[in-house]
TIRO-2110 file (N, C-alpha, C; in Angstrom, 1 decimal):
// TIRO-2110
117.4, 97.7, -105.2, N, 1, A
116.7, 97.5, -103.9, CA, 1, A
115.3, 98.0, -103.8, C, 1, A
115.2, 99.7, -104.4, N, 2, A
113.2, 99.9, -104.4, CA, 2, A
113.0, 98.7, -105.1, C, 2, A
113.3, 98.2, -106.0, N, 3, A
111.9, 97.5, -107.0, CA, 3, A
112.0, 96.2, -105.9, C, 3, A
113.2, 95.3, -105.2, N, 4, A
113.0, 94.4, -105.1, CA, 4, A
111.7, 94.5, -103.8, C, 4, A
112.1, 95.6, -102.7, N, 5, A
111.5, 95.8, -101.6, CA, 5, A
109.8, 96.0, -101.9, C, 5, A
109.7, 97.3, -103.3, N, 6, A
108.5, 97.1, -103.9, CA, 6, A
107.4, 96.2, -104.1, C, 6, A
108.0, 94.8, -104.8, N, 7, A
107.9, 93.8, -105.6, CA, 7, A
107.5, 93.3, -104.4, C, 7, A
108.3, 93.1, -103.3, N, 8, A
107.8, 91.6, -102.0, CA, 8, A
106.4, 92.3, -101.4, C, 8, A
106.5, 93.6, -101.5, N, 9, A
105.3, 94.9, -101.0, CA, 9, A
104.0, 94.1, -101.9, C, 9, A
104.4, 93.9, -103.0, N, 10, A
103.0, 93.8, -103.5, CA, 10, A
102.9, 92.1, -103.6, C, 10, A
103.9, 91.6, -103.6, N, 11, A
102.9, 90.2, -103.2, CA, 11, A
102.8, 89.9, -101.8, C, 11, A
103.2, 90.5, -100.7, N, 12, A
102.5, 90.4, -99.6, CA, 12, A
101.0, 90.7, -99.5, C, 12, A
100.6, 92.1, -100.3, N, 13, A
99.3, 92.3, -100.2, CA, 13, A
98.2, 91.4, -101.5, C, 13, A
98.9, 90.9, -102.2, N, 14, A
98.4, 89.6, -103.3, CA, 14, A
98.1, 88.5, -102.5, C, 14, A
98.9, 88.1, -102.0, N, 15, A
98.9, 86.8, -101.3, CA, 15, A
97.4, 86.6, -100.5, C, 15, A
96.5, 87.7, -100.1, N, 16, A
95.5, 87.5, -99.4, CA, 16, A
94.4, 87.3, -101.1, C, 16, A
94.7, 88.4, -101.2, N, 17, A
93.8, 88.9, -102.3, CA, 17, A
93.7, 88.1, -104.2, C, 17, A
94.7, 87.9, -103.8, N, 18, A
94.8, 87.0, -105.2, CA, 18, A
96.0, 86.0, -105.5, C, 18, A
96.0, 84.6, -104.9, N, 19, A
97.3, 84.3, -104.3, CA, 19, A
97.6, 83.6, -106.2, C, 19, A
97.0, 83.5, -107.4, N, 20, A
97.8, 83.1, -108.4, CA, 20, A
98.6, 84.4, -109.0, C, 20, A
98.0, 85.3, -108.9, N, 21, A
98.8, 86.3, -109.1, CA, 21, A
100.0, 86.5, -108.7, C, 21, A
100.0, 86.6, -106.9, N, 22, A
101.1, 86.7, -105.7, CA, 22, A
102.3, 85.6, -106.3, C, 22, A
101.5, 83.8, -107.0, N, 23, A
102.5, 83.0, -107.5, CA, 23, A
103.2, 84.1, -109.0, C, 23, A
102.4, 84.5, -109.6, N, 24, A
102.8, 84.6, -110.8, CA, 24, A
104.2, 85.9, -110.4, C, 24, A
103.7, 86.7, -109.8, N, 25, A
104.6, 87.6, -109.6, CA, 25, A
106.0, 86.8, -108.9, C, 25, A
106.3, 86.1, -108.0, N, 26, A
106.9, 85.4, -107.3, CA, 26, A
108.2, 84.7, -108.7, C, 26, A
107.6, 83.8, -109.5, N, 27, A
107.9, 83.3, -110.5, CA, 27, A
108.7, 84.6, -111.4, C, 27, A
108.0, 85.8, -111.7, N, 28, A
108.5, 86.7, -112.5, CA, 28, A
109.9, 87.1, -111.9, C, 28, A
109.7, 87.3, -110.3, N, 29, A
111.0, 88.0, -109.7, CA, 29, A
112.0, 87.0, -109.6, C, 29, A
111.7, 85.7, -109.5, N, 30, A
112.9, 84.4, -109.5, CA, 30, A
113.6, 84.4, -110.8, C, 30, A
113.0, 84.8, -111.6, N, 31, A
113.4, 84.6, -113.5, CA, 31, A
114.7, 85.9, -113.4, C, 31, A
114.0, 86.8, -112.9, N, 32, A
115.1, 88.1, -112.8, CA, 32, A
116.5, 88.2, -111.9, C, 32, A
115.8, 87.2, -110.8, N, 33, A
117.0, 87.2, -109.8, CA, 33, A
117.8, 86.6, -110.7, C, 33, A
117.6, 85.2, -111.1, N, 34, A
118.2, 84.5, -111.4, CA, 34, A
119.2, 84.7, -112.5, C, 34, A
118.5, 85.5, -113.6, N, 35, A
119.5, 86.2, -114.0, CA, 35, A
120.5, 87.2, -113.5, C, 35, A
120.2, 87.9, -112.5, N, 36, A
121.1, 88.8, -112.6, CA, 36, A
122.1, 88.0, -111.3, C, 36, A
122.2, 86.9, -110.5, N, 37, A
123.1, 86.1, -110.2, CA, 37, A
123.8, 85.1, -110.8, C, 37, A
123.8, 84.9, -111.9, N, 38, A
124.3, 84.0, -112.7, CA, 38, A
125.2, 84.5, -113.2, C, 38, A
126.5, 84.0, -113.4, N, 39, A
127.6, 84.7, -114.2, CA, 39, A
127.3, 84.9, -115.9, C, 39, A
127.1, 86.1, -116.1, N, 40, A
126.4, 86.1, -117.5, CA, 40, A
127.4, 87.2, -118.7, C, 40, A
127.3, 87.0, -119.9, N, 41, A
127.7, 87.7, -120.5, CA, 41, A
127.6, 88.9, -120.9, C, 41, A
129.1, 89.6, -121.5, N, 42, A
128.8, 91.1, -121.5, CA, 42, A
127.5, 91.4, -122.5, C, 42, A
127.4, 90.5, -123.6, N, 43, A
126.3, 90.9, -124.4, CA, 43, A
125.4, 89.8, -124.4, C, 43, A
124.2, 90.0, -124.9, N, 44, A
123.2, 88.9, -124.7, CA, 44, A
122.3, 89.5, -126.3, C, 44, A
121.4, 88.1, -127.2, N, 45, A
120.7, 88.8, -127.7, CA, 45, A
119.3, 89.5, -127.5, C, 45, A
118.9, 90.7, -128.1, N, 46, A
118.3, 91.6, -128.0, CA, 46, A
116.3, 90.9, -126.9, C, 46, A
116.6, 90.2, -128.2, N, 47, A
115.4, 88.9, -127.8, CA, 47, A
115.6, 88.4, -126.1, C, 47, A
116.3, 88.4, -125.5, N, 48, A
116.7, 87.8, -124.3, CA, 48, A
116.5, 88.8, -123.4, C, 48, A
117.2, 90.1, -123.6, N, 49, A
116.7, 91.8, -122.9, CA, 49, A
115.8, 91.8, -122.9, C, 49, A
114.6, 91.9, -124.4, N, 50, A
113.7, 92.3, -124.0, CA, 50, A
112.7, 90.9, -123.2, C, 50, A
112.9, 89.5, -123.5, N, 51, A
112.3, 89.1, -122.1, CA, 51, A
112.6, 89.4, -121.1, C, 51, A
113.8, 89.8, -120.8, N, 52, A
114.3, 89.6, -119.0, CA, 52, A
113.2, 91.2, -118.6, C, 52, A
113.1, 92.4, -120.0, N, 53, A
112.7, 93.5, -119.3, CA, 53, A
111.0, 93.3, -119.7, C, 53, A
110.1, 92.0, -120.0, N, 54, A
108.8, 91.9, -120.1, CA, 54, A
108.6, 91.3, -118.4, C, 54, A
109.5, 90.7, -118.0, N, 55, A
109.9, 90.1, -116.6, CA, 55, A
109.3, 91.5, -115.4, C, 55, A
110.3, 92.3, -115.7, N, 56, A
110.5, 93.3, -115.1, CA, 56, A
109.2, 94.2, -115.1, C, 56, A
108.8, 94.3, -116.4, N, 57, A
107.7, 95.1, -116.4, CA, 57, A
106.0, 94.2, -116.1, C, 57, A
106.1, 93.1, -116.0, N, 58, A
104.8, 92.7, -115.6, CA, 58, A
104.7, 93.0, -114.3, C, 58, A
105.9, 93.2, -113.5, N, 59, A
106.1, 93.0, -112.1, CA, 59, A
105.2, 94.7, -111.9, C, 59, A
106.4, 95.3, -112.4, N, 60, A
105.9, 96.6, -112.5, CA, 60, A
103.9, 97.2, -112.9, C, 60, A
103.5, 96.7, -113.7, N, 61, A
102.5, 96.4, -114.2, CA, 61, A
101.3, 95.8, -112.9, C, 61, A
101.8, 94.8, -112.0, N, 62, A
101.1, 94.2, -110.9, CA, 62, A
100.8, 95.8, -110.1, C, 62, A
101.9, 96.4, -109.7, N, 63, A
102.0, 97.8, -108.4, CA, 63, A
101.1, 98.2, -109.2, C, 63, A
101.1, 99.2, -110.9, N, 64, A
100.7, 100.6, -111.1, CA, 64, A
99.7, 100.3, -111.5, C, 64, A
98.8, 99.0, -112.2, N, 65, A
98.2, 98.4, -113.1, CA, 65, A
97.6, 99.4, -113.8, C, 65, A
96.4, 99.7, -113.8, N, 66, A
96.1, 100.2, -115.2, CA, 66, A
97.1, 101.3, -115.4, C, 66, A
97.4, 102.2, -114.6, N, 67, A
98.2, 103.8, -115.0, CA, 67, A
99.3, 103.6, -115.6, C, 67, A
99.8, 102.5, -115.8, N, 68, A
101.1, 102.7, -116.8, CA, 68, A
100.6, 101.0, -117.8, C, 68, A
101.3, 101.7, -118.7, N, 69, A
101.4, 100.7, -120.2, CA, 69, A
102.7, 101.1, -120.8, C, 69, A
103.2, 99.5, -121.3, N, 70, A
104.3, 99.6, -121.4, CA, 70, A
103.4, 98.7, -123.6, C, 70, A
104.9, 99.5, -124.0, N, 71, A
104.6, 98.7, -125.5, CA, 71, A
106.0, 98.5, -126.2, C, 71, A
106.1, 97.6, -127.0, N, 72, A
107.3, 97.3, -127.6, CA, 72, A
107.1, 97.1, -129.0, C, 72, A
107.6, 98.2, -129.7, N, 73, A
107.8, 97.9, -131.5, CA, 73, A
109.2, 97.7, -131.7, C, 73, A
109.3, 96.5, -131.8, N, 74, A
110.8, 96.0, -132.1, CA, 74, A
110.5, 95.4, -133.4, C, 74, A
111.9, 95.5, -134.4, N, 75, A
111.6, 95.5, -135.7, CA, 75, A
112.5, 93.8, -135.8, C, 75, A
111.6, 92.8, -136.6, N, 76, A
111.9, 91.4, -136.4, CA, 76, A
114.1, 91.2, -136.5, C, 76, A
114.4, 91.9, -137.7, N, 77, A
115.8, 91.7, -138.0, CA, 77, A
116.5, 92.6, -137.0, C, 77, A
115.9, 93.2, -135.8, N, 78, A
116.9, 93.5, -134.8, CA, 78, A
116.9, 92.2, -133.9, C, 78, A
116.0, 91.3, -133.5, N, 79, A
115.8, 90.4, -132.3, CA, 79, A
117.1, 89.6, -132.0, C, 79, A
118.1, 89.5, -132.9, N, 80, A
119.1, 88.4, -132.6, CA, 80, A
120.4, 89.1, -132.8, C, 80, A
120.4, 90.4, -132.6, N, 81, A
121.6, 91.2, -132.7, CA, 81, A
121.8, 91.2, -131.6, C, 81, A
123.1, 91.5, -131.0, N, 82, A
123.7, 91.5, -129.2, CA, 82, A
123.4, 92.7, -129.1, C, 82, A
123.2, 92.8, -127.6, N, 83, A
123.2, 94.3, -127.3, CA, 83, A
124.0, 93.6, -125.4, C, 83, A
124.3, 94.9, -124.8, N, 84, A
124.8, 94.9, -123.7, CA, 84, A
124.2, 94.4, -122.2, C, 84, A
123.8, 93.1, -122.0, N, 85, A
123.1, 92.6, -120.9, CA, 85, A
122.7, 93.7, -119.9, C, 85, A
121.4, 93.9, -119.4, N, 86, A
121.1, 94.9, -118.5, CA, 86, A
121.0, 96.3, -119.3, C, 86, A
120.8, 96.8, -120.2, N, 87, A
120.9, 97.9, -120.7, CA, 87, A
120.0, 98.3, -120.6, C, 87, A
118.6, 98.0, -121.0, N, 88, A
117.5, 98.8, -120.4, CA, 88, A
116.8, 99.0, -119.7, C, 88, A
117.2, 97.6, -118.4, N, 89, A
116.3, 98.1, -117.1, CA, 89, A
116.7, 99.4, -116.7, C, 89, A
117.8, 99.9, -116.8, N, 90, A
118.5, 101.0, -115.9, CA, 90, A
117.4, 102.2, -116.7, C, 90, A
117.4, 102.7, -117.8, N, 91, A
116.8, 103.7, -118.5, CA, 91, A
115.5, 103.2, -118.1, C, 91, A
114.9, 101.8, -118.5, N, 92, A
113.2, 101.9, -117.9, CA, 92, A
112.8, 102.4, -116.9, C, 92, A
113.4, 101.7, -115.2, N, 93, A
113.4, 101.9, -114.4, CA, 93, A
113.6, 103.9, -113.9, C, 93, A
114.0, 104.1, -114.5, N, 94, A
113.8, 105.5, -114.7, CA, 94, A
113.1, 106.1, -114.8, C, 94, A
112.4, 105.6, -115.7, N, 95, A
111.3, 106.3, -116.8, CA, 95, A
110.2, 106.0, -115.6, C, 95, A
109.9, 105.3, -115.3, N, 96, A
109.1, 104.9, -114.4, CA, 96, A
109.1, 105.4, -113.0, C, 96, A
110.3, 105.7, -112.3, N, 97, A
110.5, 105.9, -110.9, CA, 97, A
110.3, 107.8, -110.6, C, 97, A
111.0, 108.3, -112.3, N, 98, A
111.5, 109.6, -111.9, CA, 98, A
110.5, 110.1, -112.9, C, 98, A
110.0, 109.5, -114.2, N, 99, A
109.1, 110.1, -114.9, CA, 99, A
107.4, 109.8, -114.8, C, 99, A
106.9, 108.6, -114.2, N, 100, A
105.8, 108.6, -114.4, CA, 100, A
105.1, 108.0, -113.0, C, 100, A
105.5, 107.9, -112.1, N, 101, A
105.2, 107.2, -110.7, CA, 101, A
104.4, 108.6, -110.1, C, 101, A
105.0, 109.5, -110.0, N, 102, A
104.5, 110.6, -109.4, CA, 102, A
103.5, 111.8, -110.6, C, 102, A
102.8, 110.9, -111.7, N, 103, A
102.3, 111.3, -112.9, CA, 103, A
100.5, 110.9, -112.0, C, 103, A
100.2, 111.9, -112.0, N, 104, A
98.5, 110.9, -111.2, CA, 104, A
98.3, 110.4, -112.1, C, 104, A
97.9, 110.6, -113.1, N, 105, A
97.2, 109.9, -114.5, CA, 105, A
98.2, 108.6, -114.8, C, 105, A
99.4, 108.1, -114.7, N, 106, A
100.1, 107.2, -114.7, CA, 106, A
100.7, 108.0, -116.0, C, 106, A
101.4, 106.8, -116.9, N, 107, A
101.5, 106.9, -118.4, CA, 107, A
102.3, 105.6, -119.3, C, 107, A
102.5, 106.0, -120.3, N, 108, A
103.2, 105.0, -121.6, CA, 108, A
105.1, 105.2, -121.3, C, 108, A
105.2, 103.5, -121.4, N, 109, A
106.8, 103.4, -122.1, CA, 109, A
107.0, 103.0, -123.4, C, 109, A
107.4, 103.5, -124.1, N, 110, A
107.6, 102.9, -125.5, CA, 110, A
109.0, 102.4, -125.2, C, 110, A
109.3, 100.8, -126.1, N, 111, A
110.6, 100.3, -126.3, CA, 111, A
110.6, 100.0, -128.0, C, 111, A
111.4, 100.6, -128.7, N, 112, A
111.9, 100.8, -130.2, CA, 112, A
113.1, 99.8, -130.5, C, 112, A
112.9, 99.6, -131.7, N, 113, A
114.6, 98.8, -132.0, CA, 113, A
114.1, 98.8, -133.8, C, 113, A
115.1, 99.5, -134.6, N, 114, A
115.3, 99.1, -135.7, CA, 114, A
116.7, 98.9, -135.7, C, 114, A
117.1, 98.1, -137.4, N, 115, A
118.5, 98.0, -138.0, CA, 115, A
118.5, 99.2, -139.3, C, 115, A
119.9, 100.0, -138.9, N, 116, A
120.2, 100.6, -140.1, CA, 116, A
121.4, 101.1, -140.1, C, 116, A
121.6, 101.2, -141.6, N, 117, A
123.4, 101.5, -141.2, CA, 117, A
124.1, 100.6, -140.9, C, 117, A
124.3, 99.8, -140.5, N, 118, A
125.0, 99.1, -139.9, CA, 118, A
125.2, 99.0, -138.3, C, 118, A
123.9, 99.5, -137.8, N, 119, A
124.0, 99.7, -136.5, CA, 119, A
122.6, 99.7, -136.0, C, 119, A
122.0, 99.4, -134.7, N, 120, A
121.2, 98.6, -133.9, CA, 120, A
120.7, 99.6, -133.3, C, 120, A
119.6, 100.8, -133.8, N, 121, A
119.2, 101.7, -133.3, CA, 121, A
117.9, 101.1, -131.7, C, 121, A
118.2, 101.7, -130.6, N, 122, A
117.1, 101.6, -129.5, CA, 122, A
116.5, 102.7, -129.4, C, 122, A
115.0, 102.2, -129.1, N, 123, A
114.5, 104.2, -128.3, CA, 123, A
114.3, 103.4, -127.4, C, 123, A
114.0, 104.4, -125.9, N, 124, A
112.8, 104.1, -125.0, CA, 124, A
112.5, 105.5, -124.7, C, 124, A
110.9, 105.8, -124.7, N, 125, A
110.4, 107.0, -124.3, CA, 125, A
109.3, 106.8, -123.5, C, 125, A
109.2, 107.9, -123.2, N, 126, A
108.1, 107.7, -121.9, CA, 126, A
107.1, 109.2, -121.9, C, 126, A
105.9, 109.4, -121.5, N, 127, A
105.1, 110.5, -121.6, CA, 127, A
105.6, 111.0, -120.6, C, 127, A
106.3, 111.1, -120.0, N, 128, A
106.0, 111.1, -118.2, CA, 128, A
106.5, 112.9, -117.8, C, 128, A
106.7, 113.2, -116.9, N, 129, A
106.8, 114.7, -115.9, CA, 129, A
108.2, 115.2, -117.3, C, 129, A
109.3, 114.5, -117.1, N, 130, A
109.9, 114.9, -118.3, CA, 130, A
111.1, 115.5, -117.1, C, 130, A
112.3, 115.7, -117.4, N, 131, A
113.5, 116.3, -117.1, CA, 131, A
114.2, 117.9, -116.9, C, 131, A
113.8, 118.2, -115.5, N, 132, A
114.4, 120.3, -115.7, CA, 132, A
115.7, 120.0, -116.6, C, 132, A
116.0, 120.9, -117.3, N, 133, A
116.9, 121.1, -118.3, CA, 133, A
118.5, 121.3, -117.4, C, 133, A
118.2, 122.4, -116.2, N, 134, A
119.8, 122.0, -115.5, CA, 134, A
119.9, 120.5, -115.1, C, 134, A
119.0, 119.7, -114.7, N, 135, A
119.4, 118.1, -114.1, CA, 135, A
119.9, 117.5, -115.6, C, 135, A
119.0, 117.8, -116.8, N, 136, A
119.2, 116.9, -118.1, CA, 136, A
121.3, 117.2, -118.2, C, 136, A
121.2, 118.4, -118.3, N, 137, A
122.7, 118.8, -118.8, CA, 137, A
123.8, 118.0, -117.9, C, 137, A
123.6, 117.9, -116.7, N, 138, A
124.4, 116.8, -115.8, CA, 138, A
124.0, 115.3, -115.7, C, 138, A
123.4, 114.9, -116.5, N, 139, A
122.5, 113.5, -116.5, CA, 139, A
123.7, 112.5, -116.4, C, 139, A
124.6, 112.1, -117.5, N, 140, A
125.4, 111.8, -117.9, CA, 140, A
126.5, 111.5, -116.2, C, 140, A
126.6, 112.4, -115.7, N, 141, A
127.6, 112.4, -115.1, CA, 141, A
127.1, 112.1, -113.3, C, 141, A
125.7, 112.4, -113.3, N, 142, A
124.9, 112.2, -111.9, CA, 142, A
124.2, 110.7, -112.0, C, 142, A
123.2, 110.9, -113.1, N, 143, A
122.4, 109.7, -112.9, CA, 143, A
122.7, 108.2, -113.1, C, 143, A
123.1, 107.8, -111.8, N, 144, A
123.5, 106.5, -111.4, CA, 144, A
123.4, 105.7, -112.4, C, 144, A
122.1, 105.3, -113.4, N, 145, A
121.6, 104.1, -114.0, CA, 145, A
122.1, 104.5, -115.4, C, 145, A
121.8, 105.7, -115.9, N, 146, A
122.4, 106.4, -117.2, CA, 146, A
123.6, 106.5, -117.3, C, 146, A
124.5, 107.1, -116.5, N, 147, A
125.6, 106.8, -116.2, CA, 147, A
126.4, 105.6, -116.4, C, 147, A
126.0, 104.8, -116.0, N, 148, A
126.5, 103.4, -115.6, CA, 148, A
126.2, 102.5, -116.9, C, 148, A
124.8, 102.5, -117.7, N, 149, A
124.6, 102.4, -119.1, CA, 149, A
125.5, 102.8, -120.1, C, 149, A
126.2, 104.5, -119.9, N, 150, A
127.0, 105.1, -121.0, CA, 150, A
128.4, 104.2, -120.5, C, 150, A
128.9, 104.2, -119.3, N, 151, A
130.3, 103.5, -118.9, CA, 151, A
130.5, 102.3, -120.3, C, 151, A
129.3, 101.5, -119.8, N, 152, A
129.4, 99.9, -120.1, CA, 152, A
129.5, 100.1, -122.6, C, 152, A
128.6, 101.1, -122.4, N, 153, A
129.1, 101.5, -123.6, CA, 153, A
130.2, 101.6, -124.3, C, 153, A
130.5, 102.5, -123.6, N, 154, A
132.0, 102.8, -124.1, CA, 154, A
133.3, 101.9, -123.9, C, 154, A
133.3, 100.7, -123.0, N, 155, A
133.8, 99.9, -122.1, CA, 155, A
133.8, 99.4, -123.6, C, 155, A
132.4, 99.1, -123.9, N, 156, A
132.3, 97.6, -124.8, CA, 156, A
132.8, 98.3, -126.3, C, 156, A
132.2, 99.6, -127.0, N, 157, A
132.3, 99.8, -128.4, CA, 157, A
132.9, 100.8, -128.2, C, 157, A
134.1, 101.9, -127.7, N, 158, A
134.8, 102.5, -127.8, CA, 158, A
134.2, 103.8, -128.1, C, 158, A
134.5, 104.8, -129.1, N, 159, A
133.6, 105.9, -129.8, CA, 159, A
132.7, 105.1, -130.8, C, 159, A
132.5, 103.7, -130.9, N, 160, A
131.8, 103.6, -132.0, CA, 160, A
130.3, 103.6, -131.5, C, 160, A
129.6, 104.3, -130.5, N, 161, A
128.4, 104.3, -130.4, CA, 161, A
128.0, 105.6, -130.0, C, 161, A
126.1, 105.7, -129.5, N, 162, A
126.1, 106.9, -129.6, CA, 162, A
124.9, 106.9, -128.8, C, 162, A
124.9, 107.5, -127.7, N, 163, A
123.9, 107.5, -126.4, CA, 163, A
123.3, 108.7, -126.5, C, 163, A
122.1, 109.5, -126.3, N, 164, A
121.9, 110.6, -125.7, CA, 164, A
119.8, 110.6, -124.9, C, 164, A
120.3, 111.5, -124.4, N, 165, A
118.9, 111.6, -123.5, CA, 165, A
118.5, 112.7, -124.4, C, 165, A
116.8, 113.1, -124.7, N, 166, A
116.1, 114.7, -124.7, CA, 166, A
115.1, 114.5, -123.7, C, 166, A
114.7, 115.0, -123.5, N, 167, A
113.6, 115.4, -122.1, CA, 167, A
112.7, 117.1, -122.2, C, 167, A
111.5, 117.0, -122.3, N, 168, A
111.2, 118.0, -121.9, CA, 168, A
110.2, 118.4, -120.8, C, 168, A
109.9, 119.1, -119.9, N, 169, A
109.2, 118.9, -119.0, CA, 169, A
107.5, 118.8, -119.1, C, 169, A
107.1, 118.5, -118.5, N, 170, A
105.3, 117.9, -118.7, CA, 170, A
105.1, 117.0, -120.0, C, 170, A
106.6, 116.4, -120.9, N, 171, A
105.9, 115.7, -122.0, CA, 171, A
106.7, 114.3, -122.3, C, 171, A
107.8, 114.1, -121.5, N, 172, A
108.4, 112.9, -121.6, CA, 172, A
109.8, 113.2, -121.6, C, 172, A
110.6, 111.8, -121.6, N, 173, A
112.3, 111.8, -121.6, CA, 173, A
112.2, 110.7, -122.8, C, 173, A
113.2, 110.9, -124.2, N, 174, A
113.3, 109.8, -125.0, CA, 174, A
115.4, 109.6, -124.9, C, 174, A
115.3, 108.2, -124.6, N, 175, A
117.0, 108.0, -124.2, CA, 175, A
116.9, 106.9, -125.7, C, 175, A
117.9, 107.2, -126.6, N, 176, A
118.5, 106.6, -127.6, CA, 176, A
119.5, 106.2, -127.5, C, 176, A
120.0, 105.3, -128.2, N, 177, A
121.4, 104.4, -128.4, CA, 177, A
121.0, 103.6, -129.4, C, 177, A
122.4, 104.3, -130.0, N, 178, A
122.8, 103.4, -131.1, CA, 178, A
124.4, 102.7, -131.3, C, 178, A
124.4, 101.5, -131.6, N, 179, A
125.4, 100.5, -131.2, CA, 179, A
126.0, 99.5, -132.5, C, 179, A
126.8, 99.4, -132.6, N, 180, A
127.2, 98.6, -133.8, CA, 180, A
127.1, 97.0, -133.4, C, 180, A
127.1, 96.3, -134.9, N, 181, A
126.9, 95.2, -134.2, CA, 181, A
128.1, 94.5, -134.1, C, 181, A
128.6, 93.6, -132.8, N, 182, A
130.2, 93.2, -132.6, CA, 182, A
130.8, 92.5, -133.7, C, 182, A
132.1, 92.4, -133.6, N, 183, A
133.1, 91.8, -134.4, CA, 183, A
134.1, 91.3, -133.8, C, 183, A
134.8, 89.9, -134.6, N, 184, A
135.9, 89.4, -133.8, CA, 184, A
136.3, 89.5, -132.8, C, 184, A
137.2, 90.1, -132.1, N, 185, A
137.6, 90.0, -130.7, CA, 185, A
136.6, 90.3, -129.7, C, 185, A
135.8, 91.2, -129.6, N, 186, A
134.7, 91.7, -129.2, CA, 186, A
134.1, 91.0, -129.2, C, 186, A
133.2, 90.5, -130.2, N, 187, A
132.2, 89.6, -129.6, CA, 187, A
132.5, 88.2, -128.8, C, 187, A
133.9, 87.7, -129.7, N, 188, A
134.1, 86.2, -128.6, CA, 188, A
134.5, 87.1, -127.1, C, 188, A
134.9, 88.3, -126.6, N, 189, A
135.5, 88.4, -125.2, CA, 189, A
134.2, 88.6, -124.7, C, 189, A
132.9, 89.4, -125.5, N, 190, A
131.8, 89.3, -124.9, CA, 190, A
130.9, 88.2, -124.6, C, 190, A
131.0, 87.4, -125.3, N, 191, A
130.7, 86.2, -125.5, CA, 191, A
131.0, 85.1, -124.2, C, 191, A
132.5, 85.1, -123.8, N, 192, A
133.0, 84.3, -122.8, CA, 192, A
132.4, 84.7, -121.5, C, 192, A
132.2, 84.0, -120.8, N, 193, A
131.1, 84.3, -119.0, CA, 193, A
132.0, 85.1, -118.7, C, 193, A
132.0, 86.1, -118.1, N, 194, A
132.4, 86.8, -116.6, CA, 194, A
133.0, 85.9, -115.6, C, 194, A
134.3, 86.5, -115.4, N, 195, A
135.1, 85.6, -114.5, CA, 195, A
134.7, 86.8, -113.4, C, 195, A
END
């Protein structure tokens, strides 16, 4: 609800000022709606996240513009590995609302992806205010988006994956996950739409 309420905030004040923008932005939040109303799968490939989260982040980009930059080093042989639909707006979104919005200087999101092991390593880090250490230790079990991220984890790959946050204050939060890549039953039940 902030980002959508946000998002209409800033192309109302576009719409005078710069109405191809006000369209472009408009276009970006339709692409998102639309995904996230459509009956969609538990996993999607990686390539597909990160458009749905370049979606997300130009939008974001329109509000903060220069003070935050977002970058993505994704390594080419992760792009078509599945990962869990919606996985990293919740952590971005974060990074942004609780780490760097209230940053005057703004700051950086980094988005990571290699393959190793046999498994689909993600970063996302951010420069931003960074996490008090008693809120970090309850993260897991308070914060709504993290939270809800580690559920769908465990839902999908059982103990076979591996989530954690570090945070330190005045220098950033880096949230990792690492995920195996699916296999038979798994991937076709992921695979089939959402009833």
């Amino acid at each position: 609800p902030h980002f959508l309420f946000n998002t209409l905030n800033s192309v109302s004040a576009l719409i005078r000022t710069n109405p191809d923008q006000a369209r472009n932005v408009v276009y970006k939040l339709s692409s998102i709606l639309r995904r996230l109303l459509r009956k969609t799968e538990n996993l999607t490939p990686l390539r597909d996240e990160l458009s749905f989260i370049d979606n997300y982040m130009a939008i974001e980009l329109v509000r903060f513009g220069d003070q935050l930059k977002y970058v993505q080093e994704i390594e080419p042989d992760t792009l078509d590995r599945l990962v869990p639909s919606m996985m990293l707006q919740p952590i971005i979104e974060n990074s942004i609302r609780h780490g760097l919005s209230s940053k005057v200087d703004g700051g950086m999101i980094r988005v990571r992806s290699r393959w190793s092991g046999e498994k689909l390593h993600i970063l996302i880090e951010d420069d931003g205010i960074g996490i008090p250490e008693v809120k970090l230790a309850t993260l897991f079990e308070q914060g709504i988006g993290i939270s809800n991220v580690n559920e769908r984890l465990k839902v999908l790959f059982g103990d076979d994956y591996r989530m954690w946050v570090e945070s330190r204050p005045g220098e950033g939060t880096r949230t990792g996950i690492e995920i195996p890549a699916p296999q038979g039953s798994l991937l076709e039940q992921a695979l089939s739409p959402a009833s």
